[in-house]
Structures are given as structure tokens and as C-alpha cells.
DRENDO-485342 format. One record per residue: residue in three letters; y, x negated, z of N, C-alpha, C in turn. Coordinates in steps of 0.2 Angstrom, whole numbers, plus 2048, in hexadecimal, padded with zeros to 3 digits. Layout:
# DRENDO-485342
AlaYXZYXZYXZ/...
# end
This chain:
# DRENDO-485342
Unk7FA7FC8008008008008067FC800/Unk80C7FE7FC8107FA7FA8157FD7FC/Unk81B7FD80482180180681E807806/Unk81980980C81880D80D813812808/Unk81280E80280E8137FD8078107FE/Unk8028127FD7FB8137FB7FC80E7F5/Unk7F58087F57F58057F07EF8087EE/Unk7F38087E57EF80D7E27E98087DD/Unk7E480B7DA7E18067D47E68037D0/Unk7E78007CC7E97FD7C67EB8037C2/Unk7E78037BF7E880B7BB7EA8107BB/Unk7EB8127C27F08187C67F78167C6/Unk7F68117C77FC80C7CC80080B7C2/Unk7FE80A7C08028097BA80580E7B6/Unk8028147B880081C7B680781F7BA/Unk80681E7C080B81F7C281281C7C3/Unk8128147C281A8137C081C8157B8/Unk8178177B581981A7AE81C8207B0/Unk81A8257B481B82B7B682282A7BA/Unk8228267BE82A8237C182F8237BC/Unk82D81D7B883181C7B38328217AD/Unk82D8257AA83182A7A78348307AB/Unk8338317B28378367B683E8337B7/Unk83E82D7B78468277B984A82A7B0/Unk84682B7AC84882A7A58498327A5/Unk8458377A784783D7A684D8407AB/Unk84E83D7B085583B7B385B8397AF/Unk8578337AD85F8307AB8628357A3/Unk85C8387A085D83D79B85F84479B/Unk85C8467A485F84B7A486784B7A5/Unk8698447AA86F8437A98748417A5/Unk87183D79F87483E798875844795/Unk870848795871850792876852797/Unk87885179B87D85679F88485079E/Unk88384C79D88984B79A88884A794/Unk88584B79088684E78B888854788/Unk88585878C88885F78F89086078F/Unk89285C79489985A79589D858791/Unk89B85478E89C85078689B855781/Unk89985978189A85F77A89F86177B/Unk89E8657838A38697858A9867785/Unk8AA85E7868B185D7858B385D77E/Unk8AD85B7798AF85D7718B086276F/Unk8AD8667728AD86D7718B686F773/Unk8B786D7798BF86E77C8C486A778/Unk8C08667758C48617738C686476C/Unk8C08647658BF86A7628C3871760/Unk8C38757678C98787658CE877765/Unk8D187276B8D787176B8DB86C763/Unk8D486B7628D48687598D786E754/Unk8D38747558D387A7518DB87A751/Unk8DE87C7578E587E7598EA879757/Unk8E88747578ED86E7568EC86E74F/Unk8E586F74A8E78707448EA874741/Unk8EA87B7428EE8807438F5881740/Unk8F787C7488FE87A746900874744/Unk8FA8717428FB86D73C8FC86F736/Unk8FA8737348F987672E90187A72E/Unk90287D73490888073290D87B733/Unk90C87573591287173791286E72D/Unk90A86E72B90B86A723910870721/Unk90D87771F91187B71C91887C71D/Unk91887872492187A726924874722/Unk91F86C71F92286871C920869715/Unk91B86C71591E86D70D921870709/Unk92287670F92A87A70B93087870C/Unk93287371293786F71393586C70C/Unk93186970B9318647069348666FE/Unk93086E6FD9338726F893A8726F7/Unk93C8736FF9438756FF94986E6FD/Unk9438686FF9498626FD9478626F9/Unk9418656F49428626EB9468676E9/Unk94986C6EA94D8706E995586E6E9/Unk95586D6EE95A86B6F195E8656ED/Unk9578606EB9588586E995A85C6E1/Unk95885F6DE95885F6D99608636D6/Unk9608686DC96986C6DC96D8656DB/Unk96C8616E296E85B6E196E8556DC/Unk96B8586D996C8526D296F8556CE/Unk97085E6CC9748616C797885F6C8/Unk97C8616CF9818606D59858586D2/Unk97F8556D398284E6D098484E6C8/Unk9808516C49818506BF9858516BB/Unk98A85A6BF98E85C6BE9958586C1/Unk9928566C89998536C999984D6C5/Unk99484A6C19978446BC99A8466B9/Unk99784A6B399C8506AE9A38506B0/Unk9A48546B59AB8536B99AD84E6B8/Unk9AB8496B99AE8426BB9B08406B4/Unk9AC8406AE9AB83E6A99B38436A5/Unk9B28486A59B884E6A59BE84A6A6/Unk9BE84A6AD9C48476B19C78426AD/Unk9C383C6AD9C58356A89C78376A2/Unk9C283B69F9C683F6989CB841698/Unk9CE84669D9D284769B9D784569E/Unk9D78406A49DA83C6A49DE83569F/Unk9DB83369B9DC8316989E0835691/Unk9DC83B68F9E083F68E9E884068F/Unk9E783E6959EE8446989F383C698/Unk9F08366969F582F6969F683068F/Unk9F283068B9F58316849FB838684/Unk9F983B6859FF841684A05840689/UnkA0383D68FA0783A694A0C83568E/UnkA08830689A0B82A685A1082E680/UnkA0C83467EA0F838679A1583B67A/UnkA1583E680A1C841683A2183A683/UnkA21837687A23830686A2782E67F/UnkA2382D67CA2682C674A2A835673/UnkA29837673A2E83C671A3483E674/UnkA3283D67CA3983B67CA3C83767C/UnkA3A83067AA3D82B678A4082D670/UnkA3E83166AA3E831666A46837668/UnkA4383D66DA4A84266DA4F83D66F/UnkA4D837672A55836675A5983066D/UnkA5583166BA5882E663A5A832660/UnkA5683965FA5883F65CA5D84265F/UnkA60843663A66844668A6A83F667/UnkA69838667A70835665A7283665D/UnkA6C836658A6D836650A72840652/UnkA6F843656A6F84D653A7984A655/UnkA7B84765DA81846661A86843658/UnkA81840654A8683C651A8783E64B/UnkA81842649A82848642A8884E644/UnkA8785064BA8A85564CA9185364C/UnkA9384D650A9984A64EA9B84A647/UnkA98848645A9A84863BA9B84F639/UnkA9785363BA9885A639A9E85C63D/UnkAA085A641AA885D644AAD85B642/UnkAAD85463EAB1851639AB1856635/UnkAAB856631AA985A629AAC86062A/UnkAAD864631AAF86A631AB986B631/UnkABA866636AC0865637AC586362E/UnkABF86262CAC185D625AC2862622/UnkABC86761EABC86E61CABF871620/UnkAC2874627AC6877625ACC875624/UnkACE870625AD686F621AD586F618/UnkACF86F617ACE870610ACF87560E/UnkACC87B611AC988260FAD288660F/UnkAD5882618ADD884616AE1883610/UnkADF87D60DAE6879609AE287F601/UnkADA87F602AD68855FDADB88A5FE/UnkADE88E601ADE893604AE6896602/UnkAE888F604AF0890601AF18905F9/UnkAEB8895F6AED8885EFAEA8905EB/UnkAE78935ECAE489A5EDAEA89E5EC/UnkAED89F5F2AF28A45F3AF78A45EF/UnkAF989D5EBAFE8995EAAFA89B5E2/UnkAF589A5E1AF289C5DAAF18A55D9/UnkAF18A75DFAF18AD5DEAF78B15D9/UnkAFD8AF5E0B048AE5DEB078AD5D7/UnkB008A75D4B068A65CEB028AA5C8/UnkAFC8AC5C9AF78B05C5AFB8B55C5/UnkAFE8BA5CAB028BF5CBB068BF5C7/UnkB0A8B95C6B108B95C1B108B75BC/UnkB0A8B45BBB098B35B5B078B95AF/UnkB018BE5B5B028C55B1B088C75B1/UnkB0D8C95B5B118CB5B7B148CA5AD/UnkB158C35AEB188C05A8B168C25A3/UnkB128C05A0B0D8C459DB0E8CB59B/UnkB0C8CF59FB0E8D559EB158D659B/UnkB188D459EB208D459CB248D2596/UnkB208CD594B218C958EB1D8CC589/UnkB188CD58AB158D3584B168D7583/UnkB188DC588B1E8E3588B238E2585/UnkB278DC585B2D8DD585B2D8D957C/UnkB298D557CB298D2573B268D856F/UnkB238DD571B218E156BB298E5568/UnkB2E8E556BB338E9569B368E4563/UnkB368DE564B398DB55DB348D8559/UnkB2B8DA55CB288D8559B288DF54F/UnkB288E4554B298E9550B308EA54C/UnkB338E754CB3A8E6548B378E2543/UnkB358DD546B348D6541B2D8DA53A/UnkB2A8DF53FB248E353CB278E5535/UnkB2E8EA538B2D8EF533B348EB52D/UnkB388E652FB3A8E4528B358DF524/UnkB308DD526B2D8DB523B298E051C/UnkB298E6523B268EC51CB2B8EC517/UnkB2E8ED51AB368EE514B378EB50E/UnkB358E3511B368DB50DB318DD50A/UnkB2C8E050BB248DF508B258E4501/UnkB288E9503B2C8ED4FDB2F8E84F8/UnkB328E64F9B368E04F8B348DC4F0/UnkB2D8D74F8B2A8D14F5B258D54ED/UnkB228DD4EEB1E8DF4EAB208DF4E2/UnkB278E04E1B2E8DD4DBB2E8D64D9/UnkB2C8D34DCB2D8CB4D9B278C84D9/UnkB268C44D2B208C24D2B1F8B94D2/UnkB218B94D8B208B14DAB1A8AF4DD/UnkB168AC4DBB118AE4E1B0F8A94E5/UnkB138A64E6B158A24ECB178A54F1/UnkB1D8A74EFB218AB4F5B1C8B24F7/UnkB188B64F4B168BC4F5B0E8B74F9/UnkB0C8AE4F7B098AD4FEB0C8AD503/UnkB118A9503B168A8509B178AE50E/UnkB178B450AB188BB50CB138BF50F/UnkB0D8BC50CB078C0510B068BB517/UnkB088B5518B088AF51CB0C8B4524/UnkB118B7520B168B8525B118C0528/UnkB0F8C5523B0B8CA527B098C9528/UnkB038C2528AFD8C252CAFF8C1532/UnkB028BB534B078B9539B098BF53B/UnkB0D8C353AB118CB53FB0B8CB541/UnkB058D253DB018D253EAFB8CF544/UnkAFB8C9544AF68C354AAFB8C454F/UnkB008C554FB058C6555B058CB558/UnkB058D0555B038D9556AFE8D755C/UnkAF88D5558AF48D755BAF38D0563/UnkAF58CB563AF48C7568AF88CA56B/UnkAFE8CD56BB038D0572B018D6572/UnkAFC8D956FAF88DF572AF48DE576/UnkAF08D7574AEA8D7579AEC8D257F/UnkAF18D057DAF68CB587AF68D358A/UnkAF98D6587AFC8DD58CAF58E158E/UnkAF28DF58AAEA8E458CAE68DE591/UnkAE78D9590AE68D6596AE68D559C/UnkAEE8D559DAF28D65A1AF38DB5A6/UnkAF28E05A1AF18E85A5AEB8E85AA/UnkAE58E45A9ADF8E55ACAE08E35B2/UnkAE08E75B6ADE8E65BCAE68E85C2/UnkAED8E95BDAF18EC5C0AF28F25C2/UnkAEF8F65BFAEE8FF5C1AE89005C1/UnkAE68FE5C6ADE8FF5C7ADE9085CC/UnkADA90B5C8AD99115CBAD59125D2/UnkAD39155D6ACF9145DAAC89155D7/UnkAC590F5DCABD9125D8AB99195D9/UnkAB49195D5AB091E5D7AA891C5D4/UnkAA79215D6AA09215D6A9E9225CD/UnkA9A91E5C8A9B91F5C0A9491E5C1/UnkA929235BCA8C9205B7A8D91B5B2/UnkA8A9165B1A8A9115ABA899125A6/UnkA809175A6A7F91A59FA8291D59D/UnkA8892259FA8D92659DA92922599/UnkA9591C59DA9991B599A95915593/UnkA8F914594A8D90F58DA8B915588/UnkA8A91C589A8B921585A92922582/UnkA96922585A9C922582A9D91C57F/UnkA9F916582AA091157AA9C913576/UnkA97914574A9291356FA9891956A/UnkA9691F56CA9992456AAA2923568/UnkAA691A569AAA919565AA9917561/UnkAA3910562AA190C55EA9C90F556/UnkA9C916558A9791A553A9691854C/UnkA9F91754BAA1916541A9D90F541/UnkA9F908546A9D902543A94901545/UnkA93904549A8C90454AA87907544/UnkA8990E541A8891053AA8790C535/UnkA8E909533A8F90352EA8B8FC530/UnkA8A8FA536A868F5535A7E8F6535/UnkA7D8FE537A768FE539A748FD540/UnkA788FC545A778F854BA718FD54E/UnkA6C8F9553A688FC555A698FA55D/UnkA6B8FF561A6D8FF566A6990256C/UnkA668FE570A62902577A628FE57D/UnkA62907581A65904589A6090A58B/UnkA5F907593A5C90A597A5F91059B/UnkA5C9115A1A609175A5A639115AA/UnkA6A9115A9A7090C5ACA7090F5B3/UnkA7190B5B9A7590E5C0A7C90F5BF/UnkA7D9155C6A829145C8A889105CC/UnkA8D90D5CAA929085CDA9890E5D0/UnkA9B9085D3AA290A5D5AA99045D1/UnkAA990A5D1AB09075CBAB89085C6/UnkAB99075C1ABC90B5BFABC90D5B7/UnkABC9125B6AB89165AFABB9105A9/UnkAC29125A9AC390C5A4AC29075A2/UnkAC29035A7AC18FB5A7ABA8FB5A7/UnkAB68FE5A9AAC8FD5A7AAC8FF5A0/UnkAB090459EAAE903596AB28FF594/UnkAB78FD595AB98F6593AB68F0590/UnkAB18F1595AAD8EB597AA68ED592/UnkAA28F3593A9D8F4590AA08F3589/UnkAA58F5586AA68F657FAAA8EF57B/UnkAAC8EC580AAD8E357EAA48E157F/UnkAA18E2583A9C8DC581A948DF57C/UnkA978E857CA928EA575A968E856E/UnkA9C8E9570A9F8E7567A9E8DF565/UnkA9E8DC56AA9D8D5567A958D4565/UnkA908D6567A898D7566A8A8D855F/UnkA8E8DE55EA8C8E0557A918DB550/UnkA958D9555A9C8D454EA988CE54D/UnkA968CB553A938C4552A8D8C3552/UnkA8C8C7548A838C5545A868C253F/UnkA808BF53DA7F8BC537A7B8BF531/UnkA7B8C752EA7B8C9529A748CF52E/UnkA728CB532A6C8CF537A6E8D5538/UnkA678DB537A6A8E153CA6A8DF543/UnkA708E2544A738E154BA6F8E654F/UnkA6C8E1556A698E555BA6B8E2562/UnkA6B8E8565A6F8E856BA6C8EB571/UnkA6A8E6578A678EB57DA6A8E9583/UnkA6C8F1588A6E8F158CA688F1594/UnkA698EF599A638EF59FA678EE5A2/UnkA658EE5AAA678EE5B0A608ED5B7/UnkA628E85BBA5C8E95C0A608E75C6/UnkA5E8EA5CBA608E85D3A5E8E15D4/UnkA638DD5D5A628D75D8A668D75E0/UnkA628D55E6A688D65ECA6A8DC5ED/UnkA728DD5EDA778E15EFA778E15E9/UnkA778E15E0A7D8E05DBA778E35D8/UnkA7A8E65D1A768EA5CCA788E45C8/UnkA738E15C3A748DA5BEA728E15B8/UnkA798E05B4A798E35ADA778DC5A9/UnkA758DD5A3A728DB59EA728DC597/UnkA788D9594A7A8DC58AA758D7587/UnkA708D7583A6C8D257FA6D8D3578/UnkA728D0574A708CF56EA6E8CD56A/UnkA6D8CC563A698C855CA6E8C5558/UnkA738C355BA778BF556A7A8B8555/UnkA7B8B8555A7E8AF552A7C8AA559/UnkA7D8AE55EA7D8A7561A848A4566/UnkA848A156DA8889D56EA8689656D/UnkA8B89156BA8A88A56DA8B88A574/UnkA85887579A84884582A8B881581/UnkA8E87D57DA94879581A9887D581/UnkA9A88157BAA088657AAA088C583/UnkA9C88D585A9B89158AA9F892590/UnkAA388B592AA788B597AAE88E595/UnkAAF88E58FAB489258DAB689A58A/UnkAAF89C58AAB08A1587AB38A758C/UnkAB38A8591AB98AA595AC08A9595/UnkAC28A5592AC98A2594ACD8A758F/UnkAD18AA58EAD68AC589AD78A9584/UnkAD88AE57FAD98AC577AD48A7576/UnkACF8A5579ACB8A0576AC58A4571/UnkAC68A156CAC08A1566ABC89D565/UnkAB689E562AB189A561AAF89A557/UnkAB189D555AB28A054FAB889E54B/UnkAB689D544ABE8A053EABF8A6540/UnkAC68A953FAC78B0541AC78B453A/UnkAC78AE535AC58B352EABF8B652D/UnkABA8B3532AB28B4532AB18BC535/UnkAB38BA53BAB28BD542AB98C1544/UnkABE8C3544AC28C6545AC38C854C/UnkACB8C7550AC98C8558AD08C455C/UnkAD08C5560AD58C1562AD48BC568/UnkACF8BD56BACD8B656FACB8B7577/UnkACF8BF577AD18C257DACB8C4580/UnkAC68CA57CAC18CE57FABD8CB585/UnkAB98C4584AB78C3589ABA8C2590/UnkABF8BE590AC58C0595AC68C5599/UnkAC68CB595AC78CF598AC18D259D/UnkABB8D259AAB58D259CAB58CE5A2/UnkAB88C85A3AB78C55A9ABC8C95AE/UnkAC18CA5AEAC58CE5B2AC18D25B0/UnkAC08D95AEAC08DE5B3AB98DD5B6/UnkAB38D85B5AAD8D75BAAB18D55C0/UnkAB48CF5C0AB68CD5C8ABC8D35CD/UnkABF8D75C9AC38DB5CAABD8E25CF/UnkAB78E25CDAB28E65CFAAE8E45D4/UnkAB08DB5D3AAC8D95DBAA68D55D8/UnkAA38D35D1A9E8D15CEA9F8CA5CC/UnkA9D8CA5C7A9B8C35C1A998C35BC/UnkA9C8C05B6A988C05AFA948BA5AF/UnkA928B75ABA8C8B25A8A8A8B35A4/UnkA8A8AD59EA868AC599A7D8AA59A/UnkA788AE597A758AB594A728A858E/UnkA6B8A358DA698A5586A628A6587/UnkA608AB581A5A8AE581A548AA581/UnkA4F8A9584A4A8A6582A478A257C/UnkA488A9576A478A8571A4D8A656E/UnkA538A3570A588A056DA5B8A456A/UnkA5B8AC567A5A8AD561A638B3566/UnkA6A8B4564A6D8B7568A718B556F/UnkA738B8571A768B8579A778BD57C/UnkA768BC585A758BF588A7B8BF58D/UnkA7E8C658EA858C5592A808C9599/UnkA828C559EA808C95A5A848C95AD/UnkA868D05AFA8C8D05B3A898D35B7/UnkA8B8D35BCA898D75C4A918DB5C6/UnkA8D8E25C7A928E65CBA8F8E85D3/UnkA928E75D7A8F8E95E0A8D8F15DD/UnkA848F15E1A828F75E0A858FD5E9/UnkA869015E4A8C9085EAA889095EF/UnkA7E9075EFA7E9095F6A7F9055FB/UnkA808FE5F8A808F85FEA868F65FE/UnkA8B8F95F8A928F95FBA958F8602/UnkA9A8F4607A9D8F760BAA38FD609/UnkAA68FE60EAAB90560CAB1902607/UnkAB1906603AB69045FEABE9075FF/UnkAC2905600AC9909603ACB90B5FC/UnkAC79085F4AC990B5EFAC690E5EE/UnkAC09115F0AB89165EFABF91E5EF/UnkABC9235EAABE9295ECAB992E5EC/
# end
């Protein structure tokens, strides 16, 4: 016996510390099992506290991946954000720059205004000279005018007077020459009965120039008050003078439907029948043809006489208004020099103008005069 124990055979004795020792080992395995046990339990605690903690892992991921969302969103605004504030930026310097160039541009202008202000300060000076210049001109105009006025007046005046007052001894000189003429038709010298036809042709040419001074003269002294005229009326009436010689030549005369003037009756036929009869005197064996027209130009009715006859020479032109001026032999043409003259007087006496032209076709001349038309008149103190 070993401490109390019974010594066993061999056999038993070894049988039983195997029995020891697997009971030492079912000991120390039950004891392992129980902590093991323990050790589950704590995986186990441990385990859920895992579940839970993953949980809010999961919800802590989802809280960063939508955070994360929200800064790709966010990153991304901010890159627009940037990309737009470059733009801006790029804007800015553009227009920027812009704004130096126009900024340069104003600059040059008004560097250019302040040149154009001393050139306008120094034109305008000139023009205060040119004006103070003109008007002492327009004055020294104004007197030579009145002073021409003045002496046109007396010149008519003279004129008139002188032509009135020469017919009384013109007609004396007239009527013994008839007498002489009785006379000369007894002796047959035919020299002196040239000499004698010299002298009637002379009275005769004289007749007629101090008829047509006094007929010139009178135009525009006893001017009637105007009125209101048809035109075509009175280019009906000259014709309706002119009947006999327009007959005899054939003349082929047309006019349209003429306006109404203000005027006065006699001196517009005056004028229509000096510049129809010359249409028809000065051809060259052609039938004579004669057109009358009118068109509204502005304020003024433009009359219009077109002929088919001879013709002016362009240089003779500046004189065909002058008195007693001829362009002709008067053996040819017969006349006294006067008619256009008068024509110019009473156009300017009516507030117009005459004017030559020449036809296109060369072929004639064209007389063209302006009467103020009566509706754009101002008030006439001569109107009745």
C-alpha cells in the first residue's frame, strides 16, 4: 500500500492510474467545456454586440456614402461653380480690355473734338467775318438795287415820255412825206424815188420802234389787280387772233388743258401771243408746229412753248431778252427786237422766270416760264 492505498497487482495498479488519469483528463475537459462554454457565450455576447455594432456600421457606411454622394455633388456644383466663375473671370478681362480700348477710343475723340472745336471756333470766326462781310455787301446790294430801281423807273418813265411825245412829230414827218410821196410819183429819177423809199422806210422803222418803246414801257405801269385766269382761255384767244396767219401758213398748233394763274388778262396774252407768233415767224419754209404744256414743279406752274423752227444759236441766248435785240435780217424775219423783252417783263412782273431751252432733238426752241401756282400763293393785296 502506497499513502494509505492498497498495493494493487501490476495490472490493476496500472488500470487504475489510467482510470486516474483519464478522470484528471475528464476533469480538465469538463473544465475546458465549461469554459468553453464561457467562451462561446462570450462570442456569442461578443457576436451580438458584433451584429449591433455592424448595424451601425452599415448605417454609419450609408451615412458616408451619402455624405460621399453629397460631396460628389457638391464637388461637382463646385467645379461648374468654378468653371463659371472662370468664364466670369475670362468675361471680365474681356471686357476689360474692351472697356481700355474704347476707354483709348473715347480718348482719341476727344482729343480729335478738342481740334474739331478749335478748327469749328476758327471756321466760325471766318463765318462771322464772311457774314459781317455779306452783310455790308447785301447793304451796298441793296442800295445799288434801289438806286437801280430808281433809275429803271425813270428810265421807263423816260421812255414812255419820249415815245409819247416823238409820235406827234413823228406823224407830221409821216404825213408830208405822203404828200412828198405824191410828189416823188411825177418825177422820174430813180435815184431820188430810191432815196425816197430810204426815207419811208426810215418814218415807217420809226413808227414802229416808238410804238414798241411805248408798248414796252407801258408793261407793268398800269398793272390791273390780279385775278384768278384760266390759261387755256386765253391761249384760245390768241389763237383766235392769230387765225388769218396760222391759216396762211398751215400752222399746226396743240395745247393741253392749261392751269389756272393769277394775273393779269392782258399781259398773259401778251406773253402767250409774243411767244406763239414767234413759233410760227421763225421757220424755214417747214409747216409750222407749235406745242403748248404745263406741269407743277414746287410752288410754280412751268409753261412750256415748243417749236419746229429755225433754231437759236447757244451763244446768241444771253441776249435775246435785251431790247431791240435781233438775231436775224429784218428783211428776212420782220420785227422789232422788242417782243422777247417784253415777255421777260411781264414774267418777272407776275413773280416767275423765262428760259431758254434746246430740244433734244435740236430740231426748234423751247421758251419755258414759271407763274406762282394760286394755291400755294401767299395773300395777294393785288388778288381780287
Amino acid at each position: 500500500m502506497i499513502d494509505g492505498l492498497e498495493i494493487l497487482p501490476d495490472g490493476m495498479e496500472a488500470q487504475l492510474a489510467m482510470n486516474l488519469a483519464l478522470l484528471n483528463i475528464l476533469e480538465d475537459f469538463s473544465d475546458e467545456r465549461t469554459r468553453l462554454h464561457e467562451t462561446q457565450r462570450a462570442i456569442m455576447n461578443i457576436l451580438d454586440d458584433f451584429g449591433s455594432e455592424r448595424t451601425y456600421l452599415e448605417h454609419i457606411q450609408k451615412a458616408v456614402l451619402n455624405i460621399l454622394e453629397d460631396f460628389t455633388e457638391e464637388r461637382s456644383f463646385f467645379k461648374e461653380g468654378q468653371r463659371a466663375f472662370l468664364n466670369i473671370l475670362e468675361d471680365f478681362f474681356t471686357e476689360r480690355s474692351r472697356l481700355e480700348t474704347t476707354q483709348k477710343a473715347v480718348l482719341n475723340i476727344l482729343e480729335d473734338f478738342d481740334a474739331e472745336r478749335s478748327k469749328v471756333h476758327g471756321v466760325n470766326e471766318k463765318l462771322r467775318l464772311e457774314i459781317d462781310e455779306r452783310i455790308l455787301i447785301e447793304k451796298a446790294l441793296m442800295e445799288k438795287g434801289q438806286a437801280l430801281a430808281r433809275s429803271n423807273s425813270e428810265l421807263e418813265q423816260f421812255a414812255y415820255i419820249a415815245s409819247h411825245d416823238l409820235q406827234a412829230p413823228l406823224r407830221t414827218i409821216s404825213s408830208f412825206v405822203e404828200i412828198l410821196g405824191e410828189t416823188m410819183a411825177t418825177i422820174q429819177d430813180e435815184t431820188a424815188n430810191r432815196h425816197f423809199a430810204y426815207v419811208v422806210d426810215g418814218v415807217t422803222r420809226m413808227q414802229a420802234l416808238i410804238k414798241a418803246l411805248l408798248e414796252y414801257s407801258r408793261v407793268g405801269r398800269e398793272i390791273q389787280p390780279f385775278r384768278l385766269l384760266s390759261t387755256t382761255t386765253i391761249c384760245r384767244d390768241v389763237l383766235r387772233d392769230l387765225s388769218a396767219t396760222i391759216d396762211d401758213l398751215g400752222a399746226v398748233i396743240h395745247y393741253e388743258e392749261l392751269p389756272q394763274v393769277l394775273g393779269d388778262y392782258t399781259m398773259l396774252r401778251q406773253l402767250f401771243q409774243n411767244l406763239i407768233g414767234n413759233g410760227i415767224k421763225f421757220q424755214s419754209g417747214k409747216l409750222p408746229i407749235v406745242s403748248i404744256s404745263a406741269k407743277k414743279v414746287e410752288s410754280f406752274w412751268e409753261f412750256r412753248v415748243q417749236d419746229n423752227g429755225i433754231g437759236i444759236d447757244p451763244g446768241a441766248v444771253s441776249r435775246l431778252f435785251i431790247i431791240f435785240q435781233r438775231l436775224h435780217a429784218r428783211q428776212k424775219y420782220p420785227g422789232t427786237g422788242i417782243g422777247l423783252a417784253i415777255c421777260k417783263k411781264i414774267v418777272e412782273s407776275h413773280g416767275g422766270r423765262i428760259w431758254i431751252e434746246m430740244p433734244e432733238d435740236k430740231v426748234g426752241t423751247v421758251f419755258a416760264f414759271t407763274l406762282p401756282d394760286p394755291a400755294e400763293a401767299p395773300d395777294n393785296e393785288r388778288l381780287t
